[in-house]
C-alpha positions in Angstrom: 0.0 0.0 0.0 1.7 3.1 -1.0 2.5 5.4 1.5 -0.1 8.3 2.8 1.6 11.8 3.0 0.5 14.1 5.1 -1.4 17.9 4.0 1.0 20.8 3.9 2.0 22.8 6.2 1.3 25.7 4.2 -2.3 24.4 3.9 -3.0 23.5 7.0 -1.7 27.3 7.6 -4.3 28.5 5.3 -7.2 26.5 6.2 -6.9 27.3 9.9 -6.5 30.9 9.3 -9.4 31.1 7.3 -11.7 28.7 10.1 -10.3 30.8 12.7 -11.0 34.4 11.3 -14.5 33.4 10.1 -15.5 32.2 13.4 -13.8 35.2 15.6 -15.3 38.0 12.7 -19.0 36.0 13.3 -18.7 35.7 17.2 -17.4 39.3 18.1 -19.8 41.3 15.8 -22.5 40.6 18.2 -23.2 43.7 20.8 -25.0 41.8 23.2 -23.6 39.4 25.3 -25.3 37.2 27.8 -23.9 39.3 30.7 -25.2 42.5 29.5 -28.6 40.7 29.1 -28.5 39.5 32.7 -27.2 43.0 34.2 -30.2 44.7 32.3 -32.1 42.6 33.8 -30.6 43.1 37.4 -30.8 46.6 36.6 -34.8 46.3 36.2 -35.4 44.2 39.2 -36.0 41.3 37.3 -35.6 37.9 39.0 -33.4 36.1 37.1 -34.8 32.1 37.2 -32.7 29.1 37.5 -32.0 26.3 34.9 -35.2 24.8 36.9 -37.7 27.8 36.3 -37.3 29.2 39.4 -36.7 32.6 40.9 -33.0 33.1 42.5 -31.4 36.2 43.9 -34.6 37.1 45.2 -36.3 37.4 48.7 -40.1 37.1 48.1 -40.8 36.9 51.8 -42.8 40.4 52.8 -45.4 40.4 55.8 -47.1 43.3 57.6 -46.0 43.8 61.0 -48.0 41.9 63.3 -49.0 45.1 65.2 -49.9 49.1 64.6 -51.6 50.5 61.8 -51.2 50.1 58.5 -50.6 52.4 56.0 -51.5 52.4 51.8 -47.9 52.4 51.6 -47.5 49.3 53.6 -49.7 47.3 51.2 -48.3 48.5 48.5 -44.7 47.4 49.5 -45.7 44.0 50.2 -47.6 43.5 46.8 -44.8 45.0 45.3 -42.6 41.6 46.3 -45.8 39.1 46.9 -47.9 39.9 44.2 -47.8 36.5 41.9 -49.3 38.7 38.5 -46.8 41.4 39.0 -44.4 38.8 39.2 -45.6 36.8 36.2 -45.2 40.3 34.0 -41.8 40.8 35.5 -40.8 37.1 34.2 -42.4 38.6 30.4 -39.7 41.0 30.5 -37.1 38.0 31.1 -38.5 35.9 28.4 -37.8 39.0 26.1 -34.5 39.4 27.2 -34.0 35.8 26.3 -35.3 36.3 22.9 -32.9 39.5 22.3 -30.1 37.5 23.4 -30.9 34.6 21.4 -31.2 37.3 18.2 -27.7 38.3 18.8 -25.8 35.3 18.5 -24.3 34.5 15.1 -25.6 31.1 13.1 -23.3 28.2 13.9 -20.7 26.8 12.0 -21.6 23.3 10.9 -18.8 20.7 11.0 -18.5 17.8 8.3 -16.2 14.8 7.3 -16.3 13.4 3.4 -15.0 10.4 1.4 -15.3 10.5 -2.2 -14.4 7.7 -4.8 -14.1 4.6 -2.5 -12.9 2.1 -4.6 -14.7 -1.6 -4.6 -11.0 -2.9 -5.6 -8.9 -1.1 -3.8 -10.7 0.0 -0.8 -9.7 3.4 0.9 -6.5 4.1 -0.3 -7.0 6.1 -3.6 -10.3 8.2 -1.7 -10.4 11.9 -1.4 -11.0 12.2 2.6 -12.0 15.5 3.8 -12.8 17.5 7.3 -14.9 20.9 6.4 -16.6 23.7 8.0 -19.0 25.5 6.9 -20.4 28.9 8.2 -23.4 30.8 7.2 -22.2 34.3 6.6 -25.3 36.8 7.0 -24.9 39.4 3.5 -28.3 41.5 4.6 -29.4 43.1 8.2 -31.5 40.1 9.2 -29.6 39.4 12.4 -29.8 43.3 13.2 -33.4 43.7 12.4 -34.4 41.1 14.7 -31.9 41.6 17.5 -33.8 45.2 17.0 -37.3 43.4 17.4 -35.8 41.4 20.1 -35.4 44.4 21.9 -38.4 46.6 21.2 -40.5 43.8 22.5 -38.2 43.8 25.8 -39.6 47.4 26.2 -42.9 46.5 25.6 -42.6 43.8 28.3 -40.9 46.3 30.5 -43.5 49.0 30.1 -46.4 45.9 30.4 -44.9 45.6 34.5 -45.5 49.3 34.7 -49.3 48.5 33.6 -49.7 45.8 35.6 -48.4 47.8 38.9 -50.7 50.5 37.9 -53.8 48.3 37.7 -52.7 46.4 41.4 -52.2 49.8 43.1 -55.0 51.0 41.9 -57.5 48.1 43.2 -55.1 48.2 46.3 -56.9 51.6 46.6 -60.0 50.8 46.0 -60.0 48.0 48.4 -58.1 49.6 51.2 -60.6 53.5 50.6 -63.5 50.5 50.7 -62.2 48.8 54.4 -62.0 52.3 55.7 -64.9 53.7 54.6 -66.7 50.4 56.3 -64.9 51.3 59.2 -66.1 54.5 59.5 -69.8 53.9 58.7 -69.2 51.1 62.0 -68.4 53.7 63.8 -71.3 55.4 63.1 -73.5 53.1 63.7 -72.0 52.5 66.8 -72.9 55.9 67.4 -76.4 55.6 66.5 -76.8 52.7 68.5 -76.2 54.8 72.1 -78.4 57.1 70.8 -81.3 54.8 70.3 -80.3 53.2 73.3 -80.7 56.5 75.4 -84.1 56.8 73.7 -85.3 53.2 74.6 -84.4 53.3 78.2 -86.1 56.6 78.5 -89.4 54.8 76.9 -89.2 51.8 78.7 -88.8 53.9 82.4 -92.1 56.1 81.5 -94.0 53.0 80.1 -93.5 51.1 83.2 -94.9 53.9 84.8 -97.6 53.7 82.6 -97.2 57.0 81.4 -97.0 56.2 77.6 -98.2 52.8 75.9 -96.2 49.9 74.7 -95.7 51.2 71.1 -93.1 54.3 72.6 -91.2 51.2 73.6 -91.2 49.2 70.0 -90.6 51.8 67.7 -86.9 52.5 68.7 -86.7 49.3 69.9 -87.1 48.2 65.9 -84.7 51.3 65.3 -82.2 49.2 67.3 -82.3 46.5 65.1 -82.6 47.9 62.0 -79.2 48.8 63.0 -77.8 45.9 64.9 -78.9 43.9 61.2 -77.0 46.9 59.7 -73.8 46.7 61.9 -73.8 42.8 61.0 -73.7 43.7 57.1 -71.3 45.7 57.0 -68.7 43.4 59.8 -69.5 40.7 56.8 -68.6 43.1 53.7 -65.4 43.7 55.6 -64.2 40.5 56.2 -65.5 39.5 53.0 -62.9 42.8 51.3 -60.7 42.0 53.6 -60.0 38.2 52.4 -59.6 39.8 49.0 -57.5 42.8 49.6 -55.1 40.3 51.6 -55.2 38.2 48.7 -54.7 40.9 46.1 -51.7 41.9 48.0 -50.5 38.6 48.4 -52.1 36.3 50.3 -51.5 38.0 53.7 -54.0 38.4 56.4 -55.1 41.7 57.3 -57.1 43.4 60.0 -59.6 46.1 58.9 -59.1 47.7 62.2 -56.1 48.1 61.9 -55.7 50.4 58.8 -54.5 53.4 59.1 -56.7 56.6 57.9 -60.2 57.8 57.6 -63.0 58.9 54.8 -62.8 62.5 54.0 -66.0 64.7 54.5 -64.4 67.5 52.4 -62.8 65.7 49.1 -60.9 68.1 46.7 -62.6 68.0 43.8 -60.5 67.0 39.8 -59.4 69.1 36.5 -60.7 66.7 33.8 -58.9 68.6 31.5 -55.6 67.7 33.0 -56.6 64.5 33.8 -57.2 63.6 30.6 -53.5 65.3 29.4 -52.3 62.8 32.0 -54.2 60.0 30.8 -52.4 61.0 27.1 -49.0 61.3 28.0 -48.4 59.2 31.5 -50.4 56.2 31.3 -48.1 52.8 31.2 -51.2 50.9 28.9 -50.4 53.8 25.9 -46.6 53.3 26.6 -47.1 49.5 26.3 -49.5 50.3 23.2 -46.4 52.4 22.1 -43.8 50.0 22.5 -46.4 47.2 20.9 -46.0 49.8 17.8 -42.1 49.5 17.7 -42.2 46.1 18.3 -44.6 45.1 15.0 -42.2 47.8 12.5 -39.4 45.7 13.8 -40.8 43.0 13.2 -42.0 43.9 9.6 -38.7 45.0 9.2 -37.1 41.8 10.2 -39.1 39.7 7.6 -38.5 42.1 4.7 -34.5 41.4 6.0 -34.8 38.4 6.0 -35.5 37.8 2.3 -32.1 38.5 1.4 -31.0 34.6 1.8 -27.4 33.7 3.7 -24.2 32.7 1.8 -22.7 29.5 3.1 -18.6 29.3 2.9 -17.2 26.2 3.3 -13.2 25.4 3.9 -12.2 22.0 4.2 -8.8 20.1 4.5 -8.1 16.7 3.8 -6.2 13.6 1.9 -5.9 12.5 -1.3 -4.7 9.2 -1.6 -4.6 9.1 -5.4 -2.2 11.8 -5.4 -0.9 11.1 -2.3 -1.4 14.6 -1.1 -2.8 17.2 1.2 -6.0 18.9 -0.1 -7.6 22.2 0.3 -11.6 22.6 -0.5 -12.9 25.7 -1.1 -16.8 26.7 -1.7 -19.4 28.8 -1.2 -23.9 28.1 -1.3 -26.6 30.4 -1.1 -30.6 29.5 -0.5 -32.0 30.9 -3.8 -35.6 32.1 -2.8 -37.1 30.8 -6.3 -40.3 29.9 -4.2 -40.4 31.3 -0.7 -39.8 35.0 -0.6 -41.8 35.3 2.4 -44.2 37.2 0.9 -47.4 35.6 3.6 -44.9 36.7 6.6 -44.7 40.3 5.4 -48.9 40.5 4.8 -48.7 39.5 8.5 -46.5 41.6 10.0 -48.4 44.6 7.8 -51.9 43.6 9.7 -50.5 43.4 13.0 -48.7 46.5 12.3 -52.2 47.9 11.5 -53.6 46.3 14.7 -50.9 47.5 17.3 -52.1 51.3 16.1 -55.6 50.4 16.5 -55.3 48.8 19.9 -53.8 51.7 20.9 -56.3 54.3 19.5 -58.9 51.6 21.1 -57.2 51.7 24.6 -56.6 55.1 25.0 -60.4 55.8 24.1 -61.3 52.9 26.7 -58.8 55.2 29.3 -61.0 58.1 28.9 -64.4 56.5 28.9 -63.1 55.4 31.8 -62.0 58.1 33.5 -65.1 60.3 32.5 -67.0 57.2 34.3 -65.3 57.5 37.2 -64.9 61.4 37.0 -68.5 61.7 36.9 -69.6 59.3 39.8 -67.2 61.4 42.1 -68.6 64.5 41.1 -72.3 63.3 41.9 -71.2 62.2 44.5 -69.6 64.9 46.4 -72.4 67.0 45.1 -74.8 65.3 47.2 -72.0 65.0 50.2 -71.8 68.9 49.8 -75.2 69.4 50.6 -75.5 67.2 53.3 -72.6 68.2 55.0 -73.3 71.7 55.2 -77.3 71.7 55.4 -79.1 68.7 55.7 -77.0 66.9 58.7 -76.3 70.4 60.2 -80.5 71.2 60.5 -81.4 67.6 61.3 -78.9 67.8 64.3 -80.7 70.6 65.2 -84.1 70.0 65.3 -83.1 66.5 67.2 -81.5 68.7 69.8 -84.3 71.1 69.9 -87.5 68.3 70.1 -84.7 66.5 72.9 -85.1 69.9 74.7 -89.0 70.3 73.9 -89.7 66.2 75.0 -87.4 66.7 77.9 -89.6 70.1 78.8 -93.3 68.6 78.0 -93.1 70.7 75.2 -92.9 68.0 72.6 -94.7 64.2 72.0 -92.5 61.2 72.1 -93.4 60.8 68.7 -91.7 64.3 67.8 -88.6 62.8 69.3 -88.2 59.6 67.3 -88.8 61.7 64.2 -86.4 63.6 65.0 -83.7 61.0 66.0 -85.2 58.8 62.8 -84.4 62.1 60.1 -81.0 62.9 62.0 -79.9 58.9 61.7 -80.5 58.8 57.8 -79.1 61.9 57.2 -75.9 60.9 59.1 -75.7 57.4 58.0 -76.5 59.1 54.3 -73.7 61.3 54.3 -71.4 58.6 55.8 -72.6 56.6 52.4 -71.9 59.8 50.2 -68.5 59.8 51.9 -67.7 56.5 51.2 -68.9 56.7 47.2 -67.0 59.7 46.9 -63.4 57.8 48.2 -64.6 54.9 45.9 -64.8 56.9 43.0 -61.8 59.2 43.8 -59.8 55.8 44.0 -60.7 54.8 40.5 -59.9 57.5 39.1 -56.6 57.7 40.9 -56.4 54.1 39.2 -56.7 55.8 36.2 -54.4 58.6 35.9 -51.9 57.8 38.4 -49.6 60.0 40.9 -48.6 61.8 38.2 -52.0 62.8 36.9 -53.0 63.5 40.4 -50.2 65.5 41.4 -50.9 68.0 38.1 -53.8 68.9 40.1 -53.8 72.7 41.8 -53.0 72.0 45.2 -52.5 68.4 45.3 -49.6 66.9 47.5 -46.4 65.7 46.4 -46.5 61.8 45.7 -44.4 59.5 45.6 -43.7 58.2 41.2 -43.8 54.3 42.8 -47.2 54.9 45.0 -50.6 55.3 44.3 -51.9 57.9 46.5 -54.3 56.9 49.2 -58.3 58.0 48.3 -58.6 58.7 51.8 -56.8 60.7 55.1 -54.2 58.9 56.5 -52.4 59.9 59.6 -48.5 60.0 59.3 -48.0 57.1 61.3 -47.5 53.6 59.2 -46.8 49.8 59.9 -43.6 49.0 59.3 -42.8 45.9 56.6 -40.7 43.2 57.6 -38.9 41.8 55.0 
């Protein structure tokens, strides 16, 4: 068998020059890198998960102090780390990031060994043996254009968390203006109840000195448990908010006596007009709807890139044992798009295009609608509290003090007196009522427009960008949050 010679040095020289500078040019043209992808997302406070899918580097553990009062500020802290939906947007941002680093990298080379005319008679000895690499070289922007959707739907990801917070703070809010306003109306009630009391034991002392008949003795006797049934409603709607608001936060419990603030009697009313300029330019839905934009004209630009088909270089060294030398193979391939020139993935990305700018005309008019909604319930609302606050209560707690004075004096019937308690009670417990609807609405619309919308407003107090502000009056002191 004749004797096999080894390649050249000169073209093993070659060969290797040309494999090594394809593969560095390929792997160092690429901008992102996996530890700029993971540092991005460290910078956004995105857990990064483990090769098992869960979170690491992260602390999810957040409770509410077991004792003191608890502020809107408090809640919001602990949905902030508990909350699983603003955690499942937060993971959107890092399946993004995945995709954008996944765009950058470079197409692999693809490693081959050949044997051409193998010889029935003499076997392996005269056959052209070959090792070869190819690599797809990229001649248009294809990898560019959809590192560049990549990213663009990282943003809209990232804006999507600033959504999803906005919506949680905002039925945080309403919840939390919901407990308090409950509260308050207890309170009331409470209240209410002494008073009847009072009444009832001064009926019972003159009917059992038959001095007036049995009825004097029923009526606020019923009054007393029209409230007691009253007083049991509303200790069932706040246990029933509670369990939700706990669970909305993150499935801690919390104790409705415990919060910290009160329902204002004398709300600040709204600018629609600058609401709605808030609305326009602050809301994290339109910067999502913004971002969706970017991400669908990357997109349609990464399939018109992506017609432009790859060239395929392939160097490959080997033996010929016909010659008995060292061999050198040289070629290059392209795809020729003779069929496929994507033309059905470029109609797509046109319509969804189209429908990203719809969506976005079609949320920012659901925004408004809201807003006008909620706008409009809080002024009816405070409308009515206005008047009861500074005429109706005002002269029904007169005329009860007056006929009290009157009964007390002979002046008045018994009957006068529960009248009198009967229109002060409604109009108390009314305006209580008003008081609440008003801090309901007030706390959708906060929902709405955020602390940046609110804090446009004449007079409004400096809030904090991370915070929804509370619908409410809260005192200064809060519940600390363990971590």
């Amino acid at each position: 068998m004749p004797r096999q010679a080894r390649p050249s040095r000169a073209a093993l020289a070659v060969t290797t020059l040309m494999i090594t500078a394809g593969i560095t040019g390929c792997a160092s043209d690429s901008p992102l890198s996996g530890r700029r992808i993971i540092e991005g997302l460290e910078r956004d406070r995105i857990p990064i998960a483990d090769h098992a899918g869960h979170a690491v580097g992260t602390d999810p553990i957040a409770a509410l102090a077991p004792s003191g009062p608890i502020t809107l500020a408090d809640l919001l802290l602990v949905a902030e780390a508990r909350n699983p939906d603003l955690a499942a947007a937060r993971s959107g941002v890092g399946i993004a990031a995945g995709k954008a680093w996944q765009a950058s990298l470079y197409p692999n080379p693809r490693v081959d060994v050949s044997s051409e005319d193998i010889s029935w008679r003499t076997g392996t000895s005269d056959t052209k043996t070959t090792v070869g690499l190819t690599q797809p070289i990229i001649l248009g922007d294809r990898r560019q254009a959809a590192m560049n959707a990549a990213e663009a739907e990282q943003s809209a990801r990232l804006a999507a968390v600033e959504a999803r917070r906005r919506v949680l703070f905002g039925d945080i809010a309403v919840l939390y203006s919901q407990l308090i306003a409950a509260r308050d109306q207890e309170r009331l009630y409470s209240e209410l109840r002494e008073l009847v009391n009072k009444t009832l034991s001064a009926a019972q002392v003159r009917f059992e000195a038959r001095a007036v008949p049995e009825t004097d003795v029923i009526r606020p006797r019923v009054e007393l448990y029209r409230i007691d049934a009253a007083l049991g409603r509303l200790r069932q709607e706040s246990l029933a908010t509670a369990k939700g608001l706990g669970l909305l936060v993150g499935e801690v419990t919390i104790d409705p006596s415990r919060l910290d603030g009160s329902v204002s009697l004398t709300p600040e009313g709204f600018d629609i007009k600058r609401l709605e300029a808030a609305v326009r330019t602050t809301h994290p839905s339109l910067a999502v709807a913004d971002r969706e934009i970017e991400a669908a004209e990357a997109r349609l630009r990464q399939v018109k890139a992506e017609t432009t088909p790859d060239l395929d270089v392939r160097v490959g060294v080997g033996y010929n044992g016909e010659i008995q030398s060292g061999v050198v193979d040289v070629g290059v391939g392209m795809t020729v798009p003779l069929w496929d020139a994507r033309e059905g993935d470029g109609l797509s990305a046109r319509f969804e295009l189209m429908r990203a700018r719809q969506e976005r005309a079609g949320i920012e008019n659901d925004l408004l609608r809201r807003l006008a909604v909620a706008a409009g319930e809080f002024e009816a609302a405070k409308s009515q509290l206005d008047t009861f606050r500074d005429k109706i209560v005002p002269d029904a707690q007169r005329s009860f003090d007056q006929t009290s004075e009157g009964y007390r004096g002979g002046r008045s019937s018994f009957l006068d007196l529960l009248d009198a308690q009967r229109t002060l009670t409604e109009a108390r417990v009314t305006q209580t009522e008003l008081a609440s609807a008003v801090a309901a609405a007030r706390a959708k619309v906060i929902q709405i427009v955020g602390p940046d919308g609110l804090s446009s407003q004449v007079g409004a107090p400096e809030t904090a960008p991370d915070k929804i502000p509370s619908p409410i009056q809260e005192r200064p002191q809060g519940a600390e949050v363990r971590p």
